[in-house]
N, C-alpha and C positions, 0 to 999 in steps of 0.2 A: 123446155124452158127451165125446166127445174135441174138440168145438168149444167145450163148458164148460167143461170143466178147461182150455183154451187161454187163455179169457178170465179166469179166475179166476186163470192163472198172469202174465197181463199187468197185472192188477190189481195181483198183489205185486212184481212186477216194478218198473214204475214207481211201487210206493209205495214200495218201498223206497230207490227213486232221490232222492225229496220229503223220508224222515223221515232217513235213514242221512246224505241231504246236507246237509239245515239241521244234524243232530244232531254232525257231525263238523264245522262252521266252521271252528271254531278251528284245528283240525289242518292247515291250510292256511298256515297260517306256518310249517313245515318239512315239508320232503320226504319225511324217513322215518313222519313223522307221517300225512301227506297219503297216502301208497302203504299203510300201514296199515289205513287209513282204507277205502280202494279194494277191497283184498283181504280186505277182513272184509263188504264190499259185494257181491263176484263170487261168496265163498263161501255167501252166505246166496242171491243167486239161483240158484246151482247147486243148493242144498240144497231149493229152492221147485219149481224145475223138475224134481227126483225126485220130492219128494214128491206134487206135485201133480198133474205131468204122468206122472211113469212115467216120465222120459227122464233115462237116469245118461248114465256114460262112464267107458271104459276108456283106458290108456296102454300101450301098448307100447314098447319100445326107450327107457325114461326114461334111464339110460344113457347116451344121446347127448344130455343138455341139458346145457346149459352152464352148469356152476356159477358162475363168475368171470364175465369181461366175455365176451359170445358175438352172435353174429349169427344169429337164425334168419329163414328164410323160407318163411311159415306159409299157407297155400291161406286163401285169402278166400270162403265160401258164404252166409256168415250170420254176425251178432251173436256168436255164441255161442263163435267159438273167439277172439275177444276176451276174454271173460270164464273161460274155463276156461284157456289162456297166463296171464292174470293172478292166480288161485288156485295156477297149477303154477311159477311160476318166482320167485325170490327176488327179483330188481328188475327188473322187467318194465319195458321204455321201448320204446313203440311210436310207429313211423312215422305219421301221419296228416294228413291233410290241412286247412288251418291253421281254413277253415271250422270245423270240431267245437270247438276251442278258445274260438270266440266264444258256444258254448251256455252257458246257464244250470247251473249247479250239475256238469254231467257236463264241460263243460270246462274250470271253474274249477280240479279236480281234476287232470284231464290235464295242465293247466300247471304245478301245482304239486309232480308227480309225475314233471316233468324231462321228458316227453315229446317228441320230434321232431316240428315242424308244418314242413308243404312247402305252400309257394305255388306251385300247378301254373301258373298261371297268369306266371312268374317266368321260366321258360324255365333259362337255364343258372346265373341266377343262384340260383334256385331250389335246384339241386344242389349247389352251395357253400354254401348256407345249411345244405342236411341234412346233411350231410357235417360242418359244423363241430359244429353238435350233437349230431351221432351221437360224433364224439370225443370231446365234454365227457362225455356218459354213459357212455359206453366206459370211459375215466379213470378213473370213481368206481367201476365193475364191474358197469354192468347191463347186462345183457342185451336187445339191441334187436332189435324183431321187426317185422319189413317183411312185409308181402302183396304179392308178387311181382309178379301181375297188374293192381295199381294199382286194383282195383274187386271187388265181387261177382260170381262167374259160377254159372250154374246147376250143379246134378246134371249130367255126362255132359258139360259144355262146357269147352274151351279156348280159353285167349286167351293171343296172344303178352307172355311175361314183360317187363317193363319196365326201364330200364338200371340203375334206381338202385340196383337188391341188388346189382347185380356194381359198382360206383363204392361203395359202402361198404364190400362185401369188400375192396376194393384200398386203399381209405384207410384202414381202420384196421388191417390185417392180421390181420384173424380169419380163422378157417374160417367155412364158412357151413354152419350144419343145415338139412335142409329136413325141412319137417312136413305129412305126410297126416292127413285126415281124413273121416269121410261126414256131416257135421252136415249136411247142405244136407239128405240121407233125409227126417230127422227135424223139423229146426228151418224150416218153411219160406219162402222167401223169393223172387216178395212173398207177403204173406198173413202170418194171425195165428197158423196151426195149429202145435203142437207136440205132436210124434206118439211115443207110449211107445215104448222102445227102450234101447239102447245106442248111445249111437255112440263109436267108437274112434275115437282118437289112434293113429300112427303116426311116432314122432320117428324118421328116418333118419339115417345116417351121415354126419356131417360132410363137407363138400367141400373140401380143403385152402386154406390163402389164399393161395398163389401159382398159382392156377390164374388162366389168361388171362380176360380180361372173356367173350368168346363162349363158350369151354367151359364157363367157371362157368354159365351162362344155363342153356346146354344141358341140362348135368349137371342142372340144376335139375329143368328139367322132366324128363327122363327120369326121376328121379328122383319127385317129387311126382303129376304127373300117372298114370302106371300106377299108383302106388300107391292114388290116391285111387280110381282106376275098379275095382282091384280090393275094395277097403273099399266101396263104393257097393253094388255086385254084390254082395258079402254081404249087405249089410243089406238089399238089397232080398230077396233070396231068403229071409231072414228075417222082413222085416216087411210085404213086399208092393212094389206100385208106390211110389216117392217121390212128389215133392209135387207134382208139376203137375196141375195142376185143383183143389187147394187153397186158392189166393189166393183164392178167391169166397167160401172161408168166413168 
């Protein structure tokens, strides 16, 4: 059952991708339009993935988001906390790597939604480049949300943080929030399955903006990582083993 309601939820998923994209074109001659546009898109696949799958989510510590211009940096598992960051925050401007910008309909969106592309591939000038449009965003008041890690890691794994969340805390002089989560339990990745559940959000306590480049890092992880292992460990002890050995389905 739970590999049909997977398939059935990737069906709305990416249809919704096909009609919600052609059906919003227009909306892509302005930003506020365009981000509209996005978050009536995120909301309808969260609302697909309850009803279908059984997989909600909770927030803790809302509290700590940032209403005006903010910085967060949000644990990267899965797809998913893309799309729930983009229903929770009022002008969502995410970090991303410049590839996604050249898709079809999901990147035309992201561009016109003001987002930061980083050419990893750019080396130093790379970070000049994110750095300048993370201050054009900042400027206007959104909220720009980096994945720390630079990639995906599984349930239960660490990977050393990468420099560019501490180089945007120090250019633009935000705090930096950092954000726990156990989506990885549930939403699995690789593989198609998505497993009933909760998974909780955990927004923490901001990290001041004149903290040094290496202690911000630190703070990061100390921060995020315990929080995520103990949110995992819930869920599992709630829902069972996570997802490995689920990509076969």
């Amino acid at each position: 059952m739970v590999k049909l309601r997977s398939w059935l939820f990737a069906v709305w998923m990416w249809g919704s991708v096909l009609v919600l994209g052609i059906f919003f074109l227009p909306a892509l001659v302005r930003r506020d339009w365009s981000l509209a546009a996005s978050k009536m898109w995120a909301h309808t696949v969260l609302w697909g993935l309850r009803a279908i799958c059984g997989l909600g989510y909770e927030v803790r510590g809302r509290e700590n988001l940032p209403r005006g211009a903010g910085l967060l940096a949000v644990k990267h598992q899965a797809m998913w906390e893309t799309l729930a960051m983009t229903a929770l925050l009022r002008e969502p401007c995410f970090v991303l790597k410049k590839e996604l910008g050249r898709l079809p309909l999901f990147g035309w969106y992201c561009r016109a939604n003001g987002f930061v592309f980083v050419d990893r591939a750019a080396g130093a000038k790379a970070l000049r480049g994110m750095v300048d449009q993370a201050r054009a965003a900042a400027a206007r008041g959104a909220q720009i949300l980096i994945f720390p890690e630079g990639t995906r890691t599984a349930v239960g794994q660490q990977v050393p943080y990468q420099p560019g969340v501490a180089a945007l805390a120090k250019a633009l002089d935000l705090p930096c929030t950092p954000v726990a989560h156990n989506a990885g339990v549930f939403w699995c990745h690789p593989g198609s399955l998505r497993r009933p559940g909760t998974i909780t959000v955990e927004v923490l306590a901001p990290i001041p903006a004149d903290t040094p480049r290496p202690a911000l890092i630190k703070g990061l992880q100390l921060a995020i990582e315990p929080a995520t292992r103990t949110l995992e460990a819930q869920a599992v002890a709630r829902r069972g083993p996570a997802c490995e050995g689920d990509s076969a389905a």
